[in-house]
C-alpha positions in Angstrom: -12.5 -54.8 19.4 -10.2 -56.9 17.4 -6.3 -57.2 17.7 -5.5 -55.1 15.0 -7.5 -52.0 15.6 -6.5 -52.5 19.3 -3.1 -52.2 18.7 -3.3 -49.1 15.7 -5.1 -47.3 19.2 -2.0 -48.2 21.1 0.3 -47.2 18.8 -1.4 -43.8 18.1 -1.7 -43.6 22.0 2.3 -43.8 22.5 3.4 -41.8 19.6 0.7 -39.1 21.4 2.5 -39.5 24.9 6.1 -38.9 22.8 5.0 -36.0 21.1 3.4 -34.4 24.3 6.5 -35.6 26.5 8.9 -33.8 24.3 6.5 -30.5 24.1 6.9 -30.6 27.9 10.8 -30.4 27.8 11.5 -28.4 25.1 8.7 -25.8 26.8 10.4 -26.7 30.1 14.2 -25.9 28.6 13.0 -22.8 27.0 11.2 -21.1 30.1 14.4 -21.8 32.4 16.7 -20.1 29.6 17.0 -16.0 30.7 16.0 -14.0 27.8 18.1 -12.9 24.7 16.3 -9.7 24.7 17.6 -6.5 26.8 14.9 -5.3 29.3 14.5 -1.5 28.1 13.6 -3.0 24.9 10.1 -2.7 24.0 7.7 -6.4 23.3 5.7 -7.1 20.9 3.9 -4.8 18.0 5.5 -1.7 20.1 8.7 -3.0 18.6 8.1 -1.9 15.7 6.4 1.4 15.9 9.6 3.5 15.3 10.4 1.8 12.5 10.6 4.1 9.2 8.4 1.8 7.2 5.0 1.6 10.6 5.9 5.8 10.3 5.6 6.3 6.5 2.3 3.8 6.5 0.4 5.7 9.2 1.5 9.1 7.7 0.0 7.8 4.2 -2.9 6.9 6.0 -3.5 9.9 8.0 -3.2 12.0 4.5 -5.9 9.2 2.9 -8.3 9.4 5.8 -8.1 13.6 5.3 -8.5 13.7 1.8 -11.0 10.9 1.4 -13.2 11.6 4.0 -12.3 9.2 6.6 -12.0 5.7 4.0 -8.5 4.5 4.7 -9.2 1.0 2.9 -7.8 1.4 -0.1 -5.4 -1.6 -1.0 -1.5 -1.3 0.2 0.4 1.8 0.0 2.8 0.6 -2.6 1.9 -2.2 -5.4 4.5 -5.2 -5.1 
């Protein structure tokens, strides 16, 4: 192992330990930190299921399923 090739290993090695050190704190900082987010309010994908736009898609869907015979797979409900 040469000087040169030692020393690029080295380097990679501490810029490795910097990255990781400062995923550690900011991971650290952000679990102490209370939540912006009241506690009724639901997480996640429930979020979002009273939202107009998840009610109209699974409405369009449900008539799609009915009158296709159960495909639903048929591209999005409105082109862009």
């Amino acid at each position: 192992m040469d000087g040169a090739d030692r020393g690029s290993k080295l380097r990679s090695f501490a810029i490795g330990s910097l990255v990781g050190a400062a995923g550690a704190i900011a991971t650290a900082r952000r679990a102490s930190r209370p939540s912006q987010r009241p506690r009724n309010a639901p997480a996640g994908l429930a979020a979002f299921e009273d939202a107009p736009c998840f009610l109209e898609l699974v409405v369009e869907k449900g008539q799609r399923y009915r009158e296709g015979g159960g495909d639903t797979v048929t591209g999005p409900s409105k082109p862009t």
